[in-house]
C-alpha positions, -999 to +999 in steps of 0.1 A: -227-396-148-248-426-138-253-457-163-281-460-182-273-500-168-289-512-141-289-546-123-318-570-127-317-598-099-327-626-104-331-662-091-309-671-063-271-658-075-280-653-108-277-613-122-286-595-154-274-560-167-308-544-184-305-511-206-326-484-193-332-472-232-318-475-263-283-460-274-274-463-307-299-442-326-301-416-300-263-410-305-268-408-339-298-384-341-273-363-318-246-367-346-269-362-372-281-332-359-245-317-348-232-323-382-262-299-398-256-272-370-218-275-376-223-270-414-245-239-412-210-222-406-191-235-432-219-224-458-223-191-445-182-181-439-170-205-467-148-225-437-134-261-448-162-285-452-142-310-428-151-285-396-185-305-392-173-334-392-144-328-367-168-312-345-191-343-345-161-367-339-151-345-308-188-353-298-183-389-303-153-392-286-169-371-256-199-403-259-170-427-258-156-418-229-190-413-208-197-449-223-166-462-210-168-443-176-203-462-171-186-497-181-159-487-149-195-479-130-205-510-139-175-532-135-171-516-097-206-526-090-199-564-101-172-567-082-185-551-050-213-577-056-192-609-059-164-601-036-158-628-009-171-622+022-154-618+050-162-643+077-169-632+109-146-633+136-150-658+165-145-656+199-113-672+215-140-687+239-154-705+205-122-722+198 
């Protein structure tokens, strides 16, 4: 999964994190929208009215963990960006 983060450089060493789109409402439209197609079910066969519910926090859980794998993204990317640099090695002739 790639981010929906990206980097935003800046002046000199300075670096932002931007969000591509919004996050929030889009998860919830998806819950929203889970929870009605999860309830048709339970109408129709009579099932416990907790099913929908269940379902949608197995799809928020699946969110939180593709949130959090994007957070590792990011963090890896950070500190590839402000890990010391090696210096170069100099000839014995040099010293």
């Amino acid at each position: 999964m790639r981010s929906r983060l990206q980097w935003a450089h800046g002046r000199e060493e300075h670096v932002t994190v931007v969000r591509r789109q919004t996050y929030l409402a889009e998860i919830v439209l998806k819950v929203l929208v889970l929870v009605g197609l999860l309830y048709m079910p339970v109408l129709v066969f009579h099932w416990g009215t907790w099913l929908p519910f269940a379902g949608a926090g197995l799809y928020l859980l699946w969110e939180l963990g593709r949130l959090s794998s994007a957070l590792g993204e990011l963090a890896g990317l950070w500190n590839e960006q402000h890990q010391p640099r090696p210096e170069p090695a100099r000839s014995v002739a040099l010293k």
